[in-house]
N, C-alpha and C positions, 0 to 999 in steps of 0.2 A: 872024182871032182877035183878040180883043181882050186888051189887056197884061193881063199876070200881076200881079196885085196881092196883097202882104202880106194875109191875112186871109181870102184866097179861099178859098170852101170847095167840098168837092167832095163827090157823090156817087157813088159804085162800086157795080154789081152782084158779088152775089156769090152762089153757089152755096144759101147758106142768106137769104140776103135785101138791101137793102142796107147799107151802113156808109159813111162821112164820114172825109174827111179836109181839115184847112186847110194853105194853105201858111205858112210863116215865113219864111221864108228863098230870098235866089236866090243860091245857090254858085257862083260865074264857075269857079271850078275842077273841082266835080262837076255834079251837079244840082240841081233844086227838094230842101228840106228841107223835110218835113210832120210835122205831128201824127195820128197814126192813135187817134181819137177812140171812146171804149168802145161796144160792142153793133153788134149786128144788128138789122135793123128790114124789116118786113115790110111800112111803108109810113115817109115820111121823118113824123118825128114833130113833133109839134105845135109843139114851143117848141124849135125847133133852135137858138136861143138858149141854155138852158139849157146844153145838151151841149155846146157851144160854147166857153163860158166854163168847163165843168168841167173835171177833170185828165185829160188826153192818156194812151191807154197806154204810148206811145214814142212816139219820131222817128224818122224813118228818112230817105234820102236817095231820092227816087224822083222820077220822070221828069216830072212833071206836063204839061208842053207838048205832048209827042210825045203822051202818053195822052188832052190833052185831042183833039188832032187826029185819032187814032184811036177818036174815040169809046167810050173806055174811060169814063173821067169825064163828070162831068156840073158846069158848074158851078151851084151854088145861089144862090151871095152872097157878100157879104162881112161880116164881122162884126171887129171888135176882138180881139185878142187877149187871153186871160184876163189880168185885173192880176197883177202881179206874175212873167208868165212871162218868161222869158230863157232865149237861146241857149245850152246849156249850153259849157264850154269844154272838156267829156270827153266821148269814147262809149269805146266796148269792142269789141274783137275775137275772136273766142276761132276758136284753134285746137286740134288734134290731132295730136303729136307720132306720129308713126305710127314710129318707132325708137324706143318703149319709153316714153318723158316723160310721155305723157299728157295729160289738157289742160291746157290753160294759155291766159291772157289776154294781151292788149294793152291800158293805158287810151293811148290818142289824143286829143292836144293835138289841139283844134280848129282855130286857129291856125298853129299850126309842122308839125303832123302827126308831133310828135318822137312815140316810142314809150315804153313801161316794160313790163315783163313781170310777171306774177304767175302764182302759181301756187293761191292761195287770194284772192278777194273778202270785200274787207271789206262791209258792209251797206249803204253808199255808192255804192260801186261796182257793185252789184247792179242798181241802181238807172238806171244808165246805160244809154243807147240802143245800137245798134248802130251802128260804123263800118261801111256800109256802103251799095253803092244795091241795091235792090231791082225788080225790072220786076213787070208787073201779077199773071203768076200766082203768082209766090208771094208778095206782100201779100195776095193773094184767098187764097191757100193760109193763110196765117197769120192772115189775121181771122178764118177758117174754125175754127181749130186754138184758138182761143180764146189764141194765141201771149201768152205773157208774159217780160216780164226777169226776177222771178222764179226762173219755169222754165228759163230757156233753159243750157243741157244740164247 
């Protein structure tokens, strides 16, 4: 296999057709960090340039190497990263007090992995990725579900 490089992008089949991911990042602590890039596509599309360069739906922390060796992925290219993106320095965790609390958040320091708890997201904060890593079916699961931050619970 040939080395992982910043900008790699990748192609995943999935249930409804396929969808794109690049990488950004290589975590010595977790995994690859990718961009899970908008749409489904029934064939890769013309100017994967464009998509490319456009706004990511999230990040999420997923396997990239193990999936490229199992033939999960596919790689396409490399491209630049959209100007102006950066690694953000929060994601979000959200749990389910199951003694009564309810949900409730974590924002996670990128860096130090220090915690904060909330119980209400600000508009900001909504806005943040998941702390987490994700394996292939359920990013397939969630490209699927048209998954957004957003939404998420």
């Amino acid at each position: 296999m040939k080395r992982l490089l910043v900008g790699d992008v990748f192609e995943i089949d999935t249930p409804k057709g396929k969808a794109y991911l690049q990488h950004v990042f290589n975590n010595p602590d977790l995994v690859e960090l990718i961009r899970v890039l908008p749409g489904i596509y029934e064939e890769q599309p013309q100017n994967l340039s464009e998509l490319v360069h456009g706004k990511e739906e999230y990040l999420i922390h997923f396997p990239v190497k193990a999936a490229i060796k199992k033939k999960i992925l596919r790689v396409i290219g490399n491209y630049d990263l959209p100007i102006g993106f950066v690694i953000p320095d929060k994601f979000r965790d959200c749990f389910d007090d199951s003694n009564g609390g309810g949900v409730y958040w974590q924002i996670v320091d990128y860096d130090s992995w220090q915690r904060q708890t909330f119980y209400e997201l600000t508009d900001e904060q909504i806005k943040l990725s998941p702390w987490d890593i994700w394996n292939d079916t359920l990013l397939i699961e969630r490209i699927c579900q048209n998954w957004r931050l957003d939404k998420w619970k």
